[in-house]
FIKOLZA-1660 file (N, C-alpha, C; in steps of 0.1 Angstrom, whole numbers, plus 5000, padded with zeros to 4 digits):
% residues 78
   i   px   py   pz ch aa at
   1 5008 4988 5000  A  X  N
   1 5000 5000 5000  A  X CA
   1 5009 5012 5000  A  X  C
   2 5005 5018 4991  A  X  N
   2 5013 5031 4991  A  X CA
   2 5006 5044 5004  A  X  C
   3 5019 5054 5000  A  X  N
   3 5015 5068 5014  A  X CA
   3 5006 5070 5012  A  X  C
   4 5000 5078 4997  A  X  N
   4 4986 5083 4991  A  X CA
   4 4979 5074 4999  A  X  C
   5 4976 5061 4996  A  X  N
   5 4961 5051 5001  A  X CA
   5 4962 5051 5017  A  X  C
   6 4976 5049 5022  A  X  N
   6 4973 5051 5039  A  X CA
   6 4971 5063 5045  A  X  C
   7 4973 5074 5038  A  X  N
   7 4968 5087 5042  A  X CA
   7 4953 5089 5042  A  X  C
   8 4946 5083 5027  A  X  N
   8 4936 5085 5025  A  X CA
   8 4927 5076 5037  A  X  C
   9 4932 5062 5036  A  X  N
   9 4924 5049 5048  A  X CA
   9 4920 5059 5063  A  X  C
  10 4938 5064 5066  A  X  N
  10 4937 5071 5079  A  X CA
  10 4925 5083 5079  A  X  C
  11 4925 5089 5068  A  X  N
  11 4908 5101 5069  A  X CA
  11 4899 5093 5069  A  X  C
  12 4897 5087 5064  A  X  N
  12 4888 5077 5062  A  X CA
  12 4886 5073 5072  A  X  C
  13 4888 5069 5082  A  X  N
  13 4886 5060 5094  A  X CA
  13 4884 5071 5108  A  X  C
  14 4896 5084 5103  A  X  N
  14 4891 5094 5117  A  X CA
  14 4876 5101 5112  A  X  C
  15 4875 5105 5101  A  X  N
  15 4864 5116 5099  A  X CA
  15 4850 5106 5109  A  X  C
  16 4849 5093 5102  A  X  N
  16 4837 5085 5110  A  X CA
  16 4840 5084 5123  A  X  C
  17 4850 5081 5126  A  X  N
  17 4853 5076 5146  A  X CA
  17 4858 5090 5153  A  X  C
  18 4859 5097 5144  A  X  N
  18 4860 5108 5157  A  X CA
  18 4854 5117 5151  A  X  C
  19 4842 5122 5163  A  X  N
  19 4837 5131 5163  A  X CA
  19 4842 5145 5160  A  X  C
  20 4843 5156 5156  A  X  N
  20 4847 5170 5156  A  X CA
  20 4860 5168 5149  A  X  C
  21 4864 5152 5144  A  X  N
  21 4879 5156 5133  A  X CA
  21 4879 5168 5126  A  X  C
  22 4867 5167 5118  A  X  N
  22 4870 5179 5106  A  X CA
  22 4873 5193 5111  A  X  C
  23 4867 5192 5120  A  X  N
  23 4874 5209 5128  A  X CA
  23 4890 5212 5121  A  X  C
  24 4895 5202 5120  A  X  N
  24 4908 5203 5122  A  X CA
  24 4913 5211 5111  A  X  C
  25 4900 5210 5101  A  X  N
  25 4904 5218 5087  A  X CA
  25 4905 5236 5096  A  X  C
  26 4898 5236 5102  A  X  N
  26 4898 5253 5104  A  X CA
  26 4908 5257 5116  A  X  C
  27 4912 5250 5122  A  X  N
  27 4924 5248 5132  A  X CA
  27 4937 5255 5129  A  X  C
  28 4939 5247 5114  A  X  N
  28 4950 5252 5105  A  X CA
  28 4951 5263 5104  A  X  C
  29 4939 5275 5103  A  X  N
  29 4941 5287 5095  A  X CA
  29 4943 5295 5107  A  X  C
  30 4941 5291 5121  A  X  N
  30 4946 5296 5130  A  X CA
  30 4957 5295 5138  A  X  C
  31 4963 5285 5136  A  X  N
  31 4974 5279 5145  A  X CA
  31 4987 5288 5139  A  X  C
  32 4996 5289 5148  A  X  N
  32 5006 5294 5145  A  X CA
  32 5022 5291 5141  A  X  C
  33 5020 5278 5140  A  X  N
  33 5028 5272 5133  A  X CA
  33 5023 5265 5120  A  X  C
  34 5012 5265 5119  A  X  N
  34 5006 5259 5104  A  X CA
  34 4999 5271 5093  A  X  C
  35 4999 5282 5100  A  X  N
  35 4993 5294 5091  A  X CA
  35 5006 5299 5084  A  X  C
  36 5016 5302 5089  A  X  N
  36 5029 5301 5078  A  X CA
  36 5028 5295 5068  A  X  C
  37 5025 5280 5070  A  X  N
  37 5031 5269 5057  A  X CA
  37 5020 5268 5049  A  X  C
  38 5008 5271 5055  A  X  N
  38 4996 5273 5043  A  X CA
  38 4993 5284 5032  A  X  C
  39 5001 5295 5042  A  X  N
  39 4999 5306 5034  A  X CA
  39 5011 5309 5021  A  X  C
  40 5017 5298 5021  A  X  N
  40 5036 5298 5012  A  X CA
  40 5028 5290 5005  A  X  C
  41 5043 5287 4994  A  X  N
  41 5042 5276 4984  A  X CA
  41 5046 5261 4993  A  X  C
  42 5038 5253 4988  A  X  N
  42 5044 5239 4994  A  X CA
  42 5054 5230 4989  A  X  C
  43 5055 5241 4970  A  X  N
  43 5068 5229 4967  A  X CA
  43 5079 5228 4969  A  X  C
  44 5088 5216 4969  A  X  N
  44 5096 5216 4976  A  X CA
  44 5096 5215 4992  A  X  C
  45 5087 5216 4998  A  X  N
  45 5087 5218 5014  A  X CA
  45 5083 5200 5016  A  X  C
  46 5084 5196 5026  A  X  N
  46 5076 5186 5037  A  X CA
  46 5066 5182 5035  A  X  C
  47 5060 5195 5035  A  X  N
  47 5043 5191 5037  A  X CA
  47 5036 5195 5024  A  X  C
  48 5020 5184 5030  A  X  N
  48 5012 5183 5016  A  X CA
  48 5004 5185 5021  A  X  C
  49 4989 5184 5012  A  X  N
  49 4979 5184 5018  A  X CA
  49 4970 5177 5011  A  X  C
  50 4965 5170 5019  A  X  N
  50 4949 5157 5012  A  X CA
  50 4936 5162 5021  A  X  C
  51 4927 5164 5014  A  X  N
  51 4919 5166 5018  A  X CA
  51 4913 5176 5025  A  X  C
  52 4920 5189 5022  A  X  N
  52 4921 5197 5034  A  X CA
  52 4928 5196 5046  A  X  C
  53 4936 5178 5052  A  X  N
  53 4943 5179 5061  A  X CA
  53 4957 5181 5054  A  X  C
  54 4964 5187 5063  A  X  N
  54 4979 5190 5064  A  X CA
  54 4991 5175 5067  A  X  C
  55 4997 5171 5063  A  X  N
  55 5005 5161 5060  A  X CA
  55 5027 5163 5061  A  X  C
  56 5031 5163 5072  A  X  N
  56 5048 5162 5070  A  X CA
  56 5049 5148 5066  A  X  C
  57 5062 5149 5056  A  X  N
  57 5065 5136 5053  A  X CA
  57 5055 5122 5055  A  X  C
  58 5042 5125 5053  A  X  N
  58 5032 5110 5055  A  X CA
  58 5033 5112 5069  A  X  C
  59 5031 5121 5077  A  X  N
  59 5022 5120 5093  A  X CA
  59 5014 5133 5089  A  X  C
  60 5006 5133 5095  A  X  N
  60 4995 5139 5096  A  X CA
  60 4999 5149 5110  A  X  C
  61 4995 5167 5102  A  X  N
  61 5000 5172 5112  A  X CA
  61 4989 5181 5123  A  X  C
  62 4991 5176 5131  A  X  N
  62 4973 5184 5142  A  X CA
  62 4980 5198 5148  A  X  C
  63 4970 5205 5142  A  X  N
  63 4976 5222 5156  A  X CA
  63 4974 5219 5168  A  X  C
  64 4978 5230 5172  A  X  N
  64 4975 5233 5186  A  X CA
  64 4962 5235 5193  A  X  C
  65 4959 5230 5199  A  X  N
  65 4942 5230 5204  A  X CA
  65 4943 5224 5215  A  X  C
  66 4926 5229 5228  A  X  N
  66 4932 5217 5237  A  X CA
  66 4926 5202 5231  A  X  C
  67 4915 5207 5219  A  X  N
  67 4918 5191 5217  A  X CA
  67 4933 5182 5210  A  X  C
  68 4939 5189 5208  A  X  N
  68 4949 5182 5201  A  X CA
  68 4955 5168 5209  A  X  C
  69 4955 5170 5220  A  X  N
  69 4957 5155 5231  A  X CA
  69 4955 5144 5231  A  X  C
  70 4937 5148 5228  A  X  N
  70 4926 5136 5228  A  X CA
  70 4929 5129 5210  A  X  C
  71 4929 5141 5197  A  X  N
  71 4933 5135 5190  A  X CA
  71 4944 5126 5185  A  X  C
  72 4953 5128 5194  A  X  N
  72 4969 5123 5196  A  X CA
  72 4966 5109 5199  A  X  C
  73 4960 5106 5209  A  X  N
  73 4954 5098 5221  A  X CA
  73 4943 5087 5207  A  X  C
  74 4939 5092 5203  A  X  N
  74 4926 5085 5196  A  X CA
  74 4934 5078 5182  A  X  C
  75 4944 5085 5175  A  X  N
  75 4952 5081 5164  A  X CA
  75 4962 5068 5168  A  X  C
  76 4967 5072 5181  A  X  N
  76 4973 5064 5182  A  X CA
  76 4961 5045 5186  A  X  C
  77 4953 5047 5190  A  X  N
  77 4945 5039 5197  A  X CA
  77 4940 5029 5182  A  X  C
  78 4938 5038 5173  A  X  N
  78 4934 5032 5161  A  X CA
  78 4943 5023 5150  A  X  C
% end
């Protein structure tokens, strides 16, 4: 299985099992380490984006929030 399909499996599997994932899309435009690299070009850089989520090298990258924990917590559990 390639990155592309386990990236895509992993949305796939949080958007249904966790409640409030998609927030995470609007998260981005606030966070202050991820509003830099949205607002640039991404070629050449690390990160990508599927789906509206944000992506380093094939991890998936969560802002800052207090939920960020519980998502941490829930990714790993899956």
């Amino acid at each position: 299985m390639d990155a592309l399909s386990r990236r895509y499996t992993l949305l796939s599997v949080l958007e249904v099992k966790v409640l409030g994932f998609p927030i995470i899309h609007d998260l981005y435009k606030e966070d202050l380490d991820f509003k830099p690299i949205l607002g640039g070009d991404l070629k050449g850089s690390p990160y990508t984006i599927q789906e509206g989520y944000l992506f380093r090298n094939n991890k998936l990258s969560i802002p800052r929030d207090p939920m960020r924990d519980l998502f941490v917590r829930l990714i790993e559990v899956l």
